[in-house]
C-alpha positions as CSV (number, residue, x, y, z in Angstrom):
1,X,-30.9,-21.1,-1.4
2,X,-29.2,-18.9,1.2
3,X,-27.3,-15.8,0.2
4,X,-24.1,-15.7,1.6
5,X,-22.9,-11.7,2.7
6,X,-19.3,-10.9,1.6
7,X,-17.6,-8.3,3.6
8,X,-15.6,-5.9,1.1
9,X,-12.6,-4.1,2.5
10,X,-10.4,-2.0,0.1
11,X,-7.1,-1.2,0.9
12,X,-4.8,1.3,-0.8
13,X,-0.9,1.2,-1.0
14,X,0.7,4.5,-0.1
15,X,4.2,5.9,-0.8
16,X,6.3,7.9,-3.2
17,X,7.5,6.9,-6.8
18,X,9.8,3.2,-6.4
19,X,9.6,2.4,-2.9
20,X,8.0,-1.4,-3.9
21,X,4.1,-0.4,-3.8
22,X,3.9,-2.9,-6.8
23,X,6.3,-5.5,-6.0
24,X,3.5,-5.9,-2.9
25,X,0.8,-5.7,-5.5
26,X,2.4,-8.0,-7.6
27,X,3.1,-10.4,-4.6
28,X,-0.2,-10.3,-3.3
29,X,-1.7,-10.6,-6.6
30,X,-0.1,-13.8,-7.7
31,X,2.8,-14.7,-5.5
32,X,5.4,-13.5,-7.7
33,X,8.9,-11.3,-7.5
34,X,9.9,-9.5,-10.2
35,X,13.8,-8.8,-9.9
36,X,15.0,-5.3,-9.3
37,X,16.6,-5.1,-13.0
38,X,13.2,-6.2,-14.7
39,X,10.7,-3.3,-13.0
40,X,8.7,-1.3,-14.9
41,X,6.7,1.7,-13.4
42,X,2.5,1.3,-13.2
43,X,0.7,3.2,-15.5
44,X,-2.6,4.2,-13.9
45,X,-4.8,2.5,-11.3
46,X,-4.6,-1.7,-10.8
47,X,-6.4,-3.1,-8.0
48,X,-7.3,-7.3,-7.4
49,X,-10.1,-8.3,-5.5
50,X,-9.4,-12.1,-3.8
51,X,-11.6,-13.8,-1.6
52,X,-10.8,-15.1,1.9
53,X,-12.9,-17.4,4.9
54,X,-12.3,-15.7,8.3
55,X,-13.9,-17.1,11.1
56,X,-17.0,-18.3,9.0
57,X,-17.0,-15.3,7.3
58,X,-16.6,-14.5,3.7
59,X,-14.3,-11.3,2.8
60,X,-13.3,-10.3,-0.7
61,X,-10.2,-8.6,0.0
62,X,-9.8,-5.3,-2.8
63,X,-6.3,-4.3,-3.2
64,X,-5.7,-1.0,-4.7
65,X,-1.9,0.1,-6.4
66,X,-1.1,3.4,-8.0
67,X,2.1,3.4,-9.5
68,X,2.7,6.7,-7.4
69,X,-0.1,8.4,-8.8
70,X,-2.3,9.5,-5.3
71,X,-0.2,12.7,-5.5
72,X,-1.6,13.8,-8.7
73,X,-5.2,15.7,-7.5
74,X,-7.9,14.8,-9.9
75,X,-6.8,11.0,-8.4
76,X,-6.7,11.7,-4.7
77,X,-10.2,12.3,-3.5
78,X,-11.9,8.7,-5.6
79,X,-8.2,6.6,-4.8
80,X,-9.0,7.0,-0.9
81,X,-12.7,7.1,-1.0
82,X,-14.2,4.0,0.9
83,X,-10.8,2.8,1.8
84,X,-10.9,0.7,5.1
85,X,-7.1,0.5,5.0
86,X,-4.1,2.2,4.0
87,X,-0.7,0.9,3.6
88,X,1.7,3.5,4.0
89,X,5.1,2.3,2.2
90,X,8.1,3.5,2.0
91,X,11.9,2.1,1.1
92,X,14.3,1.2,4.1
93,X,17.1,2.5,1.8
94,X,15.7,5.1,1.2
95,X,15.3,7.9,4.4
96,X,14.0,10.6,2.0
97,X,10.4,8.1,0.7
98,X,10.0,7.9,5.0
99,X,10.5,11.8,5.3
100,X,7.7,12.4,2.9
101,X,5.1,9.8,4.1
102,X,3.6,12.7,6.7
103,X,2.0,14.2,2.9
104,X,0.3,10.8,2.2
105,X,-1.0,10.3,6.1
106,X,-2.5,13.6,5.9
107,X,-4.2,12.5,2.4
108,X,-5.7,9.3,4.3
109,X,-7.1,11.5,7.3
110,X,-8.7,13.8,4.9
111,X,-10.1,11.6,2.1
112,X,-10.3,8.1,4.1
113,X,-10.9,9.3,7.6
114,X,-11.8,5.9,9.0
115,X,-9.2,3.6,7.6
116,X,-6.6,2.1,9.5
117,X,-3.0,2.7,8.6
118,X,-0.2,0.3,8.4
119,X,3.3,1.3,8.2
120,X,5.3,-0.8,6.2
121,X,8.9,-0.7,5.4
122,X,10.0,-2.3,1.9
123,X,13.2,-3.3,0.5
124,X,14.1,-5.3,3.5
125,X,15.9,-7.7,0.8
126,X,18.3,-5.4,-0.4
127,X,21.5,-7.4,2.0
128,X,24.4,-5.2,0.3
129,X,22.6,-1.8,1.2
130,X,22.4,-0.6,5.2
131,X,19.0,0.8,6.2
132,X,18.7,4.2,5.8
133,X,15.8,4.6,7.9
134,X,16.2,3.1,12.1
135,X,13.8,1.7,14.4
136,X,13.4,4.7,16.5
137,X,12.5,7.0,13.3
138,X,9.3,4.2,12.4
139,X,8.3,4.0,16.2
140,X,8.3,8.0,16.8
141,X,6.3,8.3,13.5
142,X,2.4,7.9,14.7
């Protein structure tokens, strides 16, 4: 019987305390949305693995979520190691959690110098709140 190779690729979500790192855990995890009033912070590490067919190729997917945690230091250095991609998050409402993503890029360079970063802004659903952060500000951010 042949042995089929899976390609792992972890990826780690990025961004200060409440910015929505788990509601895109959550969503990826099991396709669910958990309502702004029923949120509970993460305690810890949670990561899913899921499994995906690209091109004839198997890939088991690892996603990793830190409840805010990659800023405490006995974390950093194991959170980012092997990580082929980050997913730098941060809050539309919120200008300050964009501010502060330079900390957590410089955290990928140093401990997960080969992983691709994705900026991604979250709490696009919020209709009654303006964004806080504009086009301009994501684009001049690389």
């Amino acid at each position: 019987m042949a042995t089929v190779k899976v390609t792992e690729q972890k990826v780690i979500l990025c961004g200060e305390y409440g910015v929505g790192k788990t509601s895109i855990f959550r969503r990826f995890a099991n396709n669910t949305f958990v309502a702004s009033n029923d949120r509970k912070s993460t305690l810890g590490l949670d990561n899913i693995d899921k499994e995906y067919v690209v091109e004839d190729r198997r890939i088991r997917l690892q996603l990793w979520d830190t409840g805010g945690m990659e800023r405490v230091a006995s974390v950093t250095s194991s959170y980012y190691k092997f990580a082929e991609a980050a997913i730098l998050v941060f809050a539309l409402d919120n200008s300050t959690s964009f501010h502060l993503l330079s900390q957590h890029l410089l955290d990928i360079v140093t401990y997960a110098e080969n992983a691709k970063i994705f900026l991604c802004g979250n709490k696009s659903d919020l209709e009654s709140i303006a964004p806080q952060v504009t086009d301009a500000e994501m684009e001049q951010f690389w």
